[in-house]
LUMFI-86761 format. One line per 4 residues: number of its first residue (from 0); their letters; for each residue x, y, z of N, C-alpha, C. Coordinates in steps of 0.001 Angstrom, whole numbers, plus 500000, padded with zeros to 6 digits. Example, Ala and Ser with C-alpha at 12.3 -4.5 7.8 and 13.67 -1.06 7.14 Angstrom:
2
0> as> 513190:494310:507800:512300:495500:507800:513200:496700:507800  512850:497750:507080:513670:498940:507140:512900:500030:507870
***
This chain:
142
0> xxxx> 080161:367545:519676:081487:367240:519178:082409:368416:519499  083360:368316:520126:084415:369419:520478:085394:369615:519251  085727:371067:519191:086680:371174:518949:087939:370474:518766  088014:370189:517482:089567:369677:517260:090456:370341:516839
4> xxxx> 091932:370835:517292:092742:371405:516388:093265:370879:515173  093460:369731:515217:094424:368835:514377:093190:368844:513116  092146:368563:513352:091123:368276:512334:091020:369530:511379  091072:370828:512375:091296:372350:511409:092597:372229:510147
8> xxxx> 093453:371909:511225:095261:371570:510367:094960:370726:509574  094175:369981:509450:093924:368956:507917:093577:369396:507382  092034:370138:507278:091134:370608:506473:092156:371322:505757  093446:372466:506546:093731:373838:505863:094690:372870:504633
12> xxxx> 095496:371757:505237:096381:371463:504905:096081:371069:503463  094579:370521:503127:093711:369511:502083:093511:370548:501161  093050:371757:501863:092778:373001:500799:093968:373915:499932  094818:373508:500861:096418:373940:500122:097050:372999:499175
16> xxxx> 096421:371768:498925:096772:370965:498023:096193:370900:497169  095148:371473:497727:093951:371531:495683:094301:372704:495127  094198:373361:496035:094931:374828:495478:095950:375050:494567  096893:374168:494870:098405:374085:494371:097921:373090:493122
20> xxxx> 097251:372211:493161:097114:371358:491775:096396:372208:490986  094988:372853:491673:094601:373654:490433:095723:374474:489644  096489:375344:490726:097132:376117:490232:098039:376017:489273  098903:374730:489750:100057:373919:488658:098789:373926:487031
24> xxxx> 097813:373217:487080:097177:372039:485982:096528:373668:485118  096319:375136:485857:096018:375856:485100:097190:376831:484301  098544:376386:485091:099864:377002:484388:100174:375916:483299  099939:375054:483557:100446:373696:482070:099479:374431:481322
28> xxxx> 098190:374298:481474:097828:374657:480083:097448:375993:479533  098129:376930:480277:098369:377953:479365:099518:377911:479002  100719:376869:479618:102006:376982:478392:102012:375923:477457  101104:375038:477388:100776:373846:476286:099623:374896:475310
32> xxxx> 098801:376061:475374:098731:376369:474522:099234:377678:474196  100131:378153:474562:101768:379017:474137:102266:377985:473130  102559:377179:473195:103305:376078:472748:102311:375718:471131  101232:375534:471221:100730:374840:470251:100214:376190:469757
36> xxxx> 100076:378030:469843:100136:378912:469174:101369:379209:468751  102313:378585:468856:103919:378810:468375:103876:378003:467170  103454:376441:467041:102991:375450:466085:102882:375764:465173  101139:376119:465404:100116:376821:464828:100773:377879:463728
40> xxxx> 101464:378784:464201:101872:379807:463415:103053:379488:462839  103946:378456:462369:104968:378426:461678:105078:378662:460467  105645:379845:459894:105743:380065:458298:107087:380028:457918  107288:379798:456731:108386:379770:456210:109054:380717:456177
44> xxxx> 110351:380434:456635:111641:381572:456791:111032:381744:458548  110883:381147:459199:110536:381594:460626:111438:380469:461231  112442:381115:462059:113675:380598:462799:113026:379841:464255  113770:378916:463742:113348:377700:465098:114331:376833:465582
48> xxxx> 114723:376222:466547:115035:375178:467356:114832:373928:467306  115313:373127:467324:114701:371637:468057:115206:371134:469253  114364:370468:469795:114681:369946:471420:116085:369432:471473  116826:369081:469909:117956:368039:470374:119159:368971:470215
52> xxxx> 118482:370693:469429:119805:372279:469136:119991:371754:467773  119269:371659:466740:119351:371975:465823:118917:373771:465394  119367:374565:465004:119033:375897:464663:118752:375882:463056  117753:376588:462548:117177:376374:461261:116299:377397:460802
56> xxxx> 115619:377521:459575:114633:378173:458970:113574:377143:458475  112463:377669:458693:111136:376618:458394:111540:377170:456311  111390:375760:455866:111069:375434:454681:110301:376173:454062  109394:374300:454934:108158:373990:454669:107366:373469:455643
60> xxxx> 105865:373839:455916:105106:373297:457080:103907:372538:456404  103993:371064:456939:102265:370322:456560:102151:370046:457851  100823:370794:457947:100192:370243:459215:099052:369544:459433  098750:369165:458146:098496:367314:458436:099068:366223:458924
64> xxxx> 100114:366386:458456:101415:365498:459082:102035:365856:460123  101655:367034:460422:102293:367392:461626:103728:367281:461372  104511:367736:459733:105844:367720:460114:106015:369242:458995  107543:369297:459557:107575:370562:458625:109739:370310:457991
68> xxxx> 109962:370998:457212:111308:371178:456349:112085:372303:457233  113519:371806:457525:113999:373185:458256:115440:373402:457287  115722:374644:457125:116915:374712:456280:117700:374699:457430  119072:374570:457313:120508:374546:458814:121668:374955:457840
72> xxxx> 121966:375816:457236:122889:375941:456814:123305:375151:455644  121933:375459:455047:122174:374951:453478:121654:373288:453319  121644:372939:454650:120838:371059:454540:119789:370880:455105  119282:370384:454213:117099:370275:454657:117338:369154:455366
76> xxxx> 116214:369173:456242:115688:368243:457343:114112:368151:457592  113687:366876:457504:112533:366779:457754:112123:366632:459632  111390:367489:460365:110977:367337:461345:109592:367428:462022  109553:366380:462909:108006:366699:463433:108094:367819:464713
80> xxxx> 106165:368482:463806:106222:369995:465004:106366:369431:466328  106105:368604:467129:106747:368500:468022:107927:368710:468446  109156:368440:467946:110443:368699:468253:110468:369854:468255  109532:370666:467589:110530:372334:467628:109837:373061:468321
84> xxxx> 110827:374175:468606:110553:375478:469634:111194:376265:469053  110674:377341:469978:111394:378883:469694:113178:379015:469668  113782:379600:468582:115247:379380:469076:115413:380399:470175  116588:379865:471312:117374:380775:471780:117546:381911:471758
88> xxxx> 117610:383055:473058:117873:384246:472373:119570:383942:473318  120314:384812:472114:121565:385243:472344:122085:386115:473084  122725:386351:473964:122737:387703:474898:123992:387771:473825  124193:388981:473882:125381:390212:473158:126613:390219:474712
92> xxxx> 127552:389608:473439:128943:389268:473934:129694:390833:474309  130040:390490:475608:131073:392138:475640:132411:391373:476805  133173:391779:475622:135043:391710:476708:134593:392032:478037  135592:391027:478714:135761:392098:479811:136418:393155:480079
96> xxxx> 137677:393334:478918:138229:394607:479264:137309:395784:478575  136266:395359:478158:135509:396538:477518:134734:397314:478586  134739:396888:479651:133918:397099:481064:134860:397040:482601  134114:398102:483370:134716:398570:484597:134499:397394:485601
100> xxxx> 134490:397393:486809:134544:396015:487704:132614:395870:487494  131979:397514:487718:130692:396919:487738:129751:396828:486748  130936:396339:485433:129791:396209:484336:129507:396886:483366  129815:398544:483632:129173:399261:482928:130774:399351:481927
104> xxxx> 130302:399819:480736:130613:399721:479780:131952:400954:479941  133063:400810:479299:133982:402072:479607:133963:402955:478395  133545:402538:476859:133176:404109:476476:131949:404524:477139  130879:404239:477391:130213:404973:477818:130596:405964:478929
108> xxxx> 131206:405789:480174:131740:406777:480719:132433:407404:480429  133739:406863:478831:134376:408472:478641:133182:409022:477986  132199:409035:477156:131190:409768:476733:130563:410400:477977  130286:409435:478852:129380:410540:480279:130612:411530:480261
112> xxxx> 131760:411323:480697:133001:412375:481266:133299:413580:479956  133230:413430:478711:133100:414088:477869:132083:415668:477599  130830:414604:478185:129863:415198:478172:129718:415955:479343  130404:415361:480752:130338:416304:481877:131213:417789:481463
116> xxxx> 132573:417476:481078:133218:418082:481140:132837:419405:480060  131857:418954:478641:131384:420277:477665:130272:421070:479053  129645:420333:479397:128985:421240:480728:129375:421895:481189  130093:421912:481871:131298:422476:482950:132178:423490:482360
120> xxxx> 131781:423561:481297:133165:424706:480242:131785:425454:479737  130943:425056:479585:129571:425891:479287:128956:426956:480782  128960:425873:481728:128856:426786:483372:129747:427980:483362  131052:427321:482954:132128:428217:483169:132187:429510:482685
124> xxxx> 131457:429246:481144:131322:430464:480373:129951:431476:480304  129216:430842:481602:128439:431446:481782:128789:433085:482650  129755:432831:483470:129254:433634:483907:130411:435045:483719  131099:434344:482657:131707:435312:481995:131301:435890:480743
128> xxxx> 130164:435137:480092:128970:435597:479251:128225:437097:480187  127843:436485:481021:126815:437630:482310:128154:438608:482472  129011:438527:482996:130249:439772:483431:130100:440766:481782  130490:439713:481551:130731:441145:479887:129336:441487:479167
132> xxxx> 128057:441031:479668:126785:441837:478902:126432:443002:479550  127240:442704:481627:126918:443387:482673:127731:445089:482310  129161:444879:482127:129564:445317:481486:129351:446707:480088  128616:445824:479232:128636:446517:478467:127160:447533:478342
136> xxxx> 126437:447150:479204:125250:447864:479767:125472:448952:480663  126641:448334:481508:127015:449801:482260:127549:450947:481156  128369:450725:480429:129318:451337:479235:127844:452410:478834  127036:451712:478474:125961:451906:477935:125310:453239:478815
140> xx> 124805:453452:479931:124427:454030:480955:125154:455242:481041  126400:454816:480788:127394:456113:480839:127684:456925:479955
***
């Protein structure tokens, strides 16, 4: 039987597809059980989500029933652990005039420039610190 190329290009092609399913079917279930150690651990006063943006505090959790109580701003709700997840994280709001074109924050650079500038008056006084110890050592000598 000779050599086939095309028959190699299948084989590789067949092995790159199991590959990729294992790979997918072993990422689901380490985030299906992320997911069901998030469940698992719901205690009361522990801030959560639901799939539909409800934001809340766990109650109460039965997990027999698989449902739990969420406070929202003073009104209880009964929900099943399914619906919920982790809430949102919030990124921290900043003006734009609070920031230069690239972002960085503008007190912080008058603090860097502040801070350059006590340097620079400290250099400065260095070496008029050294002149007058030089100074007074010669005085000294004499």
């Amino acid at each position: 039987m000779p050599f086939d190329p095309s028959m190699l290009f299948m084989i590789v092609i067949l092995v790159f597809m199991i590959g990729m399913m294992w790979w997918q079917s072993k990422k689901a279930k380490k985030q299906q059980a992320k997911v069901n150690d998030f469940r698992e651990s719901l205690q009361t006063g522990t801030e959560v989500a639901t799939y539909s943006g409800l934001l809340g505090k766990i109650v109460s959790v039965d997990l027999e029933k698989e449902q739990a109580v969420i406070d929202s701003e003073g009104s209880l709700s009964r929900w099943r652990l399914q619906a919920l997840t982790e809430p949102p994280i919030v990124p921290a709001y900043v003006h734009d005039d609070e920031v230069d074109e690239y972002g960085n924050r503008l007190e912080d650079k008058a603090d860097d420039q502040s801070q350059q500038d006590e340097q620079d008056a400290d250099e400065a006084q260095k070496p008029i610190e050294a002149t007058a110890e030089q100074n007074a050592k010669d005085e000294q000598t004499k």
